[in-house]
C-alpha positions, 0 to 999 in steps of 0.5 A: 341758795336753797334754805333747807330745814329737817325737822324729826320726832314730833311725835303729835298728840303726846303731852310733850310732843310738838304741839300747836296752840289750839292743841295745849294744856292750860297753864292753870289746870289744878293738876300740877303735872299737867300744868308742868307739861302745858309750859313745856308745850309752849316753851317748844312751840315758841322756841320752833316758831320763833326760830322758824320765823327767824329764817323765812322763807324756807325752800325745803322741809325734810321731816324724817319721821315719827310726826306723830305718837299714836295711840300711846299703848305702852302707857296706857294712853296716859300720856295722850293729848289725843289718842285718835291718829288721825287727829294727831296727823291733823295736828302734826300737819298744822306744824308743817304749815307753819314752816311755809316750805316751797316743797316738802319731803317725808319719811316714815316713822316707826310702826309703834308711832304711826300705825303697824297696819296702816301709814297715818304719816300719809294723811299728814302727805296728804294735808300738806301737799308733800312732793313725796313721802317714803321709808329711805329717800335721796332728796337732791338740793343744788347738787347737795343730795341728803341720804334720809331715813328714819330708824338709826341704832342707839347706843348707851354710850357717849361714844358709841353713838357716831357707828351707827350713822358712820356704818349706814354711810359705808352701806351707801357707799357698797350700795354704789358699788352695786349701782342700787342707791346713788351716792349721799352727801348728808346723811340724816337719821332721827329716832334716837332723840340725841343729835351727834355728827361725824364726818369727812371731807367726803360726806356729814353723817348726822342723828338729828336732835328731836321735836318731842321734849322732856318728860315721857315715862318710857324716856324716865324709867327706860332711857339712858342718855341726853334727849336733844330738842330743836331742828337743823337749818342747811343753807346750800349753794351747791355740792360743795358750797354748803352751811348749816347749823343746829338750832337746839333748845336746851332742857328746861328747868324743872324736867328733873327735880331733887325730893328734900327730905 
């Protein structure tokens, strides 16, 4: 049995993106919305490490994308632990080698995130000795062959976000036709913070719930929709010898507030 764990969307160096210790808020700080991202900060880090610890060893990482946030130019920076990539790629690094995987894969994010002229992600490779990284990859586990990519089409409606990830499995399955990709099992895609699966007895398509909490300004004030933190654990004996599970924490109290007047 191969334990394989796919993690998305850490977005590293954004106040509620996933982050290590020695990169947190202090919890005492005078300014109350900093304080309020600071428990948010170790509330996720512990829920990921606890949970993580709990299913040690781990023999594969996939990490499909977004590991970290970049310079945040849409909000002005405001939003930033850090604004310098490179040290969001140090600190995203940090969170892998947590994991201890025996072998890791990557896939790039979006440009916005990671650099539209250049691949931060690489560095993140790079620090954590990944076997691979790329933008589309087949990652084959006793036999049991995970289709990755990072970018899926959102929908603002409950249930309409099953098509995308079902329309992505019949290109797979056209693209066999012209022998240019082999066949998938898993279909995994990220980007879109919400986690929803579908399927049949011939291939699981799922968007994976994200590593950044709650509480981003573009997430307020432009997004419809439930936000979905945690990470998906595949326990795989062979093709057809599978398990898995959603490891998923839910919104923490105090995202969203009533104003008495």
């Amino acid at each position: 049995m191969k334990r394989t764990v796919v993690w998305s969307d850490l977005h590293c160096g954004h106040r509620a993106g996933l982050t290590p210790p020695g990169w947190q808020y202090q919890t005492d700080s005078s300014d109350a919305e900093l304080a309020k991202f600071a428990e948010q900060q170790r509330l996720t880090w512990d829920f990921v490490k606890k949970r993580i610890d709990g299913i040690k060893p781990v023999d594969v990482l996939i990490v499909n994308g977004d590991l970290i946030d970049g310079k945040g130019d849409k909000s002005g920076g405001t939003e930033q632990i850090v604004s310098d990539r490179s040290k969001q790629a140090a600190m995203a690094a940090e969170c892998i080698e947590m994991v201890g995987a025996k072998s890791i894969v990557i896939t790039y994010g979006t440009p916005y995130h990671s650099g539209a002229s250049e691949d931060f992600e690489n560095e993140v490779a790079s620090a954590v000795n990944a076997e691979k990284i790329g933008g589309h990859e087949w990652i084959d586990v006793n036999g049991l062959v995970f289709d990755c990519k990072h970018k899926i089409a959102s929908s603002s409606i409950p249930h309409g976000r099953f098509t995308a990830s079902a329309r992505d499995v019949l290109w797979n399955f056209l693209w066999q036709i012209e022998e240019g990709q082999p066949r998938g099992n898993i279909f995994i895609r990220s980007h879109v913070h919400y986690f929803t699966y579908a399927g049949t007895n011939r291939y699981l398509a799922i968007t994976t719930p994200a590593l950044q909490g709650w509480g981003s300004k573009y997430g307020a004030r432009a997004c419809s929709g439930i936000v979905n933190f945690g990470f998906l654990q595949f326990d795989v004996e062979g093709a057809d010898n599978y398990t898995w599970k959603a490891h998923i924490l839910n919104a923490v109290s105090g995202v969203a507030s009533v104003v008495k007047l």
